[in-house]
N, C-alpha and C positions, 0 to 999 in steps of 0.2 A: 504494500500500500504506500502510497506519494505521499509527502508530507503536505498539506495546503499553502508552503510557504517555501522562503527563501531568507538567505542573509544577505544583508547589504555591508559588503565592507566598507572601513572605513580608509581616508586613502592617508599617508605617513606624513610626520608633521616634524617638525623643528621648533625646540624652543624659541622665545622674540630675542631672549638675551642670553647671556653664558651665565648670570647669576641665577638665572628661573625665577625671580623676585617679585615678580609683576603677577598682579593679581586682578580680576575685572569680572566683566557681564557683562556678555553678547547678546542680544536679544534677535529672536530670528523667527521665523514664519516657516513652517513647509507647511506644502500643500501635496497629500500623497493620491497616488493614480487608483490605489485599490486599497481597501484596508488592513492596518497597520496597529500590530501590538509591541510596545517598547518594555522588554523585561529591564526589574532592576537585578536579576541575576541572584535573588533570594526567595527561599521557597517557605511556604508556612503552612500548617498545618490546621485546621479547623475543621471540631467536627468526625476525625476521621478520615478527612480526605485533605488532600494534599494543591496548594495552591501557590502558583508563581505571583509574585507581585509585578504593578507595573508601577 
């Protein structure tokens, strides 16, 4: 059975400086072609049953 999905990589980055010191907020918009679950990579439990957070 297919999974219903795919991963989008992400493409490789460089820090701005050589100290990594710089701290901020980007504020940004997407707008996706089909729908889209963002995990945070932590699972929980409730219940009995087992759930990804998003």
């Amino acid at each position: 059975m297919s999974k219903p999905y795919s991963f989008v990589p992400f493409l490789d980055y460089k820090p701005y400086n050589e100290d990594g010191n710089l701290e901020g907020i980007i504020k940004l918009k997407i707008k996706v072609l089909t729908p889209v679950h963002i995990s945070s990579g932590k699972i929980d439990e409730h219940n009995g049953k087992i759930y990804k957070n998003f």
